[in-house]
C-alpha positions as CSV (number, residue, x, y, z in Angstrom):
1,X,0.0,0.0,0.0
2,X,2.9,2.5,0.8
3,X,4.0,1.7,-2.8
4,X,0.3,3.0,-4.2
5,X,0.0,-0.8,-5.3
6,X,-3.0,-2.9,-4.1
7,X,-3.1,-6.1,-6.4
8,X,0.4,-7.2,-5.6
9,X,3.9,-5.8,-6.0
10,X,6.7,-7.8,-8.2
11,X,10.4,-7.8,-6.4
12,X,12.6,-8.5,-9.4
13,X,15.7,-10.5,-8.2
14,X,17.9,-9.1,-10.0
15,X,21.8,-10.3,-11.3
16,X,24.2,-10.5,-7.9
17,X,27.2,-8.3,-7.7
18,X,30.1,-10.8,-6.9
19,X,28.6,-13.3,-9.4
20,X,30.7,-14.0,-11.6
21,X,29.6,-17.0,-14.0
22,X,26.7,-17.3,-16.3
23,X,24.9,-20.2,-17.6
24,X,23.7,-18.2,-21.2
25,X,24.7,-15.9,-23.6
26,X,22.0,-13.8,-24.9
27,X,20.1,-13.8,-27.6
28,X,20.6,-10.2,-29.8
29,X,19.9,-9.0,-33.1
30,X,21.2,-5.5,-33.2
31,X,23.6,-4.0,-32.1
32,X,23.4,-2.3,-28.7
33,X,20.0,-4.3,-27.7
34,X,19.8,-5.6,-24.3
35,X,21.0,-9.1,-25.5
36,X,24.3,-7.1,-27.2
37,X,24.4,-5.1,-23.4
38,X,24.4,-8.3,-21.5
39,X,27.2,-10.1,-23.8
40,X,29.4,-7.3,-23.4
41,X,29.8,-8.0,-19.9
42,X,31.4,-11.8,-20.9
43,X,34.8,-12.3,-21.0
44,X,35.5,-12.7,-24.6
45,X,38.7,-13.4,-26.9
46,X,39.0,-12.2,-30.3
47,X,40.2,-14.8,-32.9
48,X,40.6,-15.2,-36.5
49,X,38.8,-18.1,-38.0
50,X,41.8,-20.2,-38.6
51,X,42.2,-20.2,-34.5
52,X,39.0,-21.7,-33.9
53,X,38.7,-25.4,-32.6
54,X,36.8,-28.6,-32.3
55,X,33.7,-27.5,-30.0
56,X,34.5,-23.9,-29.8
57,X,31.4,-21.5,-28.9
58,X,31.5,-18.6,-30.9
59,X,29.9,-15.4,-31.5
60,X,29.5,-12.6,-33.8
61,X,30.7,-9.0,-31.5
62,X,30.6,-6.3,-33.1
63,X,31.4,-7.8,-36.1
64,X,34.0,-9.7,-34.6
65,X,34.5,-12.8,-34.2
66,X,34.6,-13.7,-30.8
67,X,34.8,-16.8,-28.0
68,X,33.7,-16.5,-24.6
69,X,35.8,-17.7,-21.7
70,X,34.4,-20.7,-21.2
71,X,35.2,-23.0,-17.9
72,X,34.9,-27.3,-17.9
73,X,31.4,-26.7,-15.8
74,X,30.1,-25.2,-19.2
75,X,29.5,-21.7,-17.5
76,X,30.6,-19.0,-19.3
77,X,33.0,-16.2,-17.3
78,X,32.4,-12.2,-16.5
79,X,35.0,-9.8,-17.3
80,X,36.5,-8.6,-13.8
81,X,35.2,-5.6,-12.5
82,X,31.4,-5.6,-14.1
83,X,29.3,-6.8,-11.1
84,X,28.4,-3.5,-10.8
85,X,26.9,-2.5,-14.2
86,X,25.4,-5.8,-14.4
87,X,23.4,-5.1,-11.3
88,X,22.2,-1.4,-13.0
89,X,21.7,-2.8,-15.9
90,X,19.4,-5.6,-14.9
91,X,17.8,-3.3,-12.1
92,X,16.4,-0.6,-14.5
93,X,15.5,-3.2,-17.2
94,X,13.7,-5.1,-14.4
95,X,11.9,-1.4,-13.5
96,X,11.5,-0.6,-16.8
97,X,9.2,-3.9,-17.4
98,X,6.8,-4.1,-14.6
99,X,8.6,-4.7,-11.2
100,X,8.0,-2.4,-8.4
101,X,11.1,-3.3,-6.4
102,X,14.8,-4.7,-6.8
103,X,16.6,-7.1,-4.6
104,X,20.1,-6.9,-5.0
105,X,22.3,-9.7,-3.4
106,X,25.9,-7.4,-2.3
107,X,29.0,-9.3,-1.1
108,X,29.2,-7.1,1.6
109,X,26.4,-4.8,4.3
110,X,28.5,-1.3,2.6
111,X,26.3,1.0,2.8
112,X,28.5,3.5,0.0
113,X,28.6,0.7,-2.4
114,X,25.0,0.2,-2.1
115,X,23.8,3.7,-2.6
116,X,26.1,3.9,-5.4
117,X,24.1,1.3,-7.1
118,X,21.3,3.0,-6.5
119,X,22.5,6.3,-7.3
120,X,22.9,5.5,-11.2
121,X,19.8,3.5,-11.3
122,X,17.9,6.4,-10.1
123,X,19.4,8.8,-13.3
124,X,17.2,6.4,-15.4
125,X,14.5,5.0,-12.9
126,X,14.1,8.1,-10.0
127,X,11.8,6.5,-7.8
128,X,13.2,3.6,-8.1
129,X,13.6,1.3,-4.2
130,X,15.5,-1.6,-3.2
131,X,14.7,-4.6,-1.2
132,X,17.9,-5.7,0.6
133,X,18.8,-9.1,2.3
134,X,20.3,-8.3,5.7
135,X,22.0,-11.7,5.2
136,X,23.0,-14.2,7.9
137,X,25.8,-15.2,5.0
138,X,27.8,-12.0,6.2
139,X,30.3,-11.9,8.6
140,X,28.5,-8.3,10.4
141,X,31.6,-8.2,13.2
142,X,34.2,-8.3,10.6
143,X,32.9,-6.5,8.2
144,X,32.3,-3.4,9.4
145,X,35.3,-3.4,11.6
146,X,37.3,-3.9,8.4
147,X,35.1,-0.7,7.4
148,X,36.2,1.5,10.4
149,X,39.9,0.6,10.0
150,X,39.7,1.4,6.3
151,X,38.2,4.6,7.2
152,X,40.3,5.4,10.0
153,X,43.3,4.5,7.7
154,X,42.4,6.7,5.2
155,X,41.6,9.7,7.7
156,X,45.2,9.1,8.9
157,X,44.1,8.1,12.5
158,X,46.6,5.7,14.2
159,X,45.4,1.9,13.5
160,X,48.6,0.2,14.8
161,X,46.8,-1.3,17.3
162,X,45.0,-3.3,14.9
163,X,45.2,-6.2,12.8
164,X,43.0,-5.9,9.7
165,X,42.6,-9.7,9.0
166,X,42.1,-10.5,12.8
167,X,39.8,-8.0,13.7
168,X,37.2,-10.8,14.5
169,X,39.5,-11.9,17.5
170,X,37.7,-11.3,20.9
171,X,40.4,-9.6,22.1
172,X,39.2,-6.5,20.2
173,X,35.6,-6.3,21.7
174,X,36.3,-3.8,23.8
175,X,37.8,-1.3,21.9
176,X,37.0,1.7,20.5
177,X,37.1,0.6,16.9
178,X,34.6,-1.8,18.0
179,X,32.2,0.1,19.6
180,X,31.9,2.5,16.8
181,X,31.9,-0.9,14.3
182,X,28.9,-2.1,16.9
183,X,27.1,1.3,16.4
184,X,27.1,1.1,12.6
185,X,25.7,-1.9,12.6
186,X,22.4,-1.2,14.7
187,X,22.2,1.9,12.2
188,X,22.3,0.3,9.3
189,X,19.0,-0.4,8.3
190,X,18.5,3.7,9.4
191,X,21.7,4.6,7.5
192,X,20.8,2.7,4.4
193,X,17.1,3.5,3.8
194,X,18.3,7.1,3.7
195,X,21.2,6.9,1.8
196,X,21.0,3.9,-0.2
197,X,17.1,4.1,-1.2
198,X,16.6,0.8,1.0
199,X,12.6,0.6,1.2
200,X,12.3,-3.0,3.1
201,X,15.1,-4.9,4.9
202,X,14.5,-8.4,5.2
203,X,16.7,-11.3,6.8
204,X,17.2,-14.9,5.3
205,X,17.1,-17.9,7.7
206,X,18.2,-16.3,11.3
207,X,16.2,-19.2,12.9
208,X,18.2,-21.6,11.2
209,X,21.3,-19.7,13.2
210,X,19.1,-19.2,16.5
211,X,17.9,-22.7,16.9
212,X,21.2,-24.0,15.9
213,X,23.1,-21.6,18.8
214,X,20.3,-22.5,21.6
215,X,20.3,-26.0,20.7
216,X,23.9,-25.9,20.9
217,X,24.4,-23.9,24.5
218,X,21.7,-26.2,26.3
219,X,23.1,-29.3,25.2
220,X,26.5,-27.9,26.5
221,X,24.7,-26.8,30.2
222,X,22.5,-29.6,29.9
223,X,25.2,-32.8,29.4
224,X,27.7,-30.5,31.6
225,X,27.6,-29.4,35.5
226,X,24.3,-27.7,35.0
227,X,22.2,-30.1,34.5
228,X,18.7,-29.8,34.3
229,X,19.0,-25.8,35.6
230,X,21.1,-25.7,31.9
231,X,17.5,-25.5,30.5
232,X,15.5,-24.2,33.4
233,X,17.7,-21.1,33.9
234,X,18.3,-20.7,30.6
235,X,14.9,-21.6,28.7
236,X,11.9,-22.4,30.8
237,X,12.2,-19.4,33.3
238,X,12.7,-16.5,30.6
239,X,9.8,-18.0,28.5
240,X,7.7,-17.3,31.8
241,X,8.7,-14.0,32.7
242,X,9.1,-13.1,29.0
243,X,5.5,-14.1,28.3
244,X,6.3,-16.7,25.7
245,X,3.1,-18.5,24.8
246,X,5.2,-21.5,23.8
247,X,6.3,-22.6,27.6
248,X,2.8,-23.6,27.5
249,X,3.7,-26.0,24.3
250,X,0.9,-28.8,24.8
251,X,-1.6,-25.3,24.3
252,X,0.6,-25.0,21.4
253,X,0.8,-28.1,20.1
254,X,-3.3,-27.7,19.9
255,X,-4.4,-30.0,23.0
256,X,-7.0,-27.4,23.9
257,X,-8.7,-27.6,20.2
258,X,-8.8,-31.7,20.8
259,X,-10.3,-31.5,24.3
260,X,-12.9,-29.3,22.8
261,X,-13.7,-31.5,19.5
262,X,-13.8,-34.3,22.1
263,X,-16.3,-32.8,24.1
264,X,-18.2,-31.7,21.3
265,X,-18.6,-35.5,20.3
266,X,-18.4,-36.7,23.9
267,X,-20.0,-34.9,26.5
268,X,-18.6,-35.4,29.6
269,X,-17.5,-38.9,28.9
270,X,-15.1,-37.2,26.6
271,X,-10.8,-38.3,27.7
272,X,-9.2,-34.9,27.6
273,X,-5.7,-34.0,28.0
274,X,-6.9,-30.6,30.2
275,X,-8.8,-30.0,33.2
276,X,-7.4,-29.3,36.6
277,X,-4.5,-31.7,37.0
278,X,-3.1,-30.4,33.5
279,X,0.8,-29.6,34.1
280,X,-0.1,-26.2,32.0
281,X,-1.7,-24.9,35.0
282,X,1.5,-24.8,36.5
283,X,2.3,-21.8,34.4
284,X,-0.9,-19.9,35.2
């Protein structure tokens, strides 16, 4: 609705900027279509005809004869360097034919790079917004620290105390390169819909990650000297005072539903799994 859309709205997915493979060349017929666009971006040889071989996929460029970089998985290779005018390229001709938003897959949360995608889109497309994938695939603590160190670097502030390529390491958590790293991170969903034309975060599979770190701790607490207070202290007592409906998980699971269809059918000869003596009383 904030789009002035009510039957729908298309996300186009468009190309990914570290991609760097492709499973087609495109079909063109003139020169400087969008099939003739796209092929430009392949990393292509020139060759006279007496140079071709046996199997050899070649292609008229230009009026050139030309074969793309081919690898043994039969994907064809990108010149170096053109993620990013693949990405514009595809994003306005996504815009340009019926979808309403782009998702852009990044290599890295940069909030620069982002916006300057969406910079040149918008000289073509001006209201054009972005979907972005505040991916669990990103390593958030390293990335942006990386960030503050190449800024601070480039300011000329003193980074000595710093190891670039172990700025994961705990030992850094408390620093002040850290903190500020921390704070960019809980701004960047702020810093990026203003300056990088970010209408809707979203964030792939962090219960995957969740369940997999809880499952992971409590096993640990549970196996080890904890024991059972492993899961009490550490699940069952936050679900209460946290006023997580799922601590009362036979409600959950739908017991209350079967007691009624039971007594429905039943009457008061009906076997229900509630009542008074129910365990889910316990929790109020």
């Amino acid at each position: 609705l904030e789009l002035g859309v009510d039957d729908g709205v298309i996300v186009a997915r468009t190309d990914s900027l570290g991609a760097g493979l492709t499973k087609q060349i495109a079909v063109t017929h003139t020169v400087g279509d969008l099939g003739d666009q796209y092929n430009s971006f392949l990393d292509l040889e020139e060759l006279e005809h007496a140079d071709m071989e046996h199997g050899d996929v070649i292609i008229n460029h230009h009026g050139k004869l030309m074969r793309p970089k081919r690898l043994p998985s039969n994907l064809y290779q990108f010149r170096k360097g053109t993620g990013e005018d693949r990405c514009v390229l595809d994003s306005i001709t996504s815009l340009q034919n019926g979808a309403d938003l782009l998702w852009i897959e990044t290599e890295k949360p940069h909030v620069a790079q982002i916006g300057g995608m969406v910079s040149r889109i918008r000289e073509v497309i001006p209201n054009a917004k972005l979907v972005y994938n505040n991916s669990p695939s990103f390593n958030w603590t390293l990335n942006f620290r990386q960030q503050i160190f190449d800024a601070w670097s480039e300011a000329g502030k003193d980074v000595s105390a710093y190891d670039r390529d172990d700025l994961m390491s705990v030992a850094y958590d408390d620093t002040e390169l850290a903190a500020e790293a921390d704070e960019r991170i809980r701004t960047f969903q702020a810093d990026s819909a203003r300056e990088a034309g970010i209408f809707h975060h979203l964030i792939t599979l962090p219960t995957y990650h969740t369940v997999a770190l809880s499952t992971d701790n409590l096993a640990k607490e549970y196996f080890g000297e904890q024991g059972m207070l492993g899961y009490v202290k550490g699940v069952q007592r936050k679900e209460i005072r946290e006023g997580i409906a799922c601590v009362k998980h036979q409600n959950m699971a739908g017991s209350d539903l079967g007691d009624e269809h039971k007594e429905y059918f039943a009457g008061d000869a009906a076997l229900k799994a509630g009542g008074k003596d129910n365990t889910m009383n316990q929790f109020g």
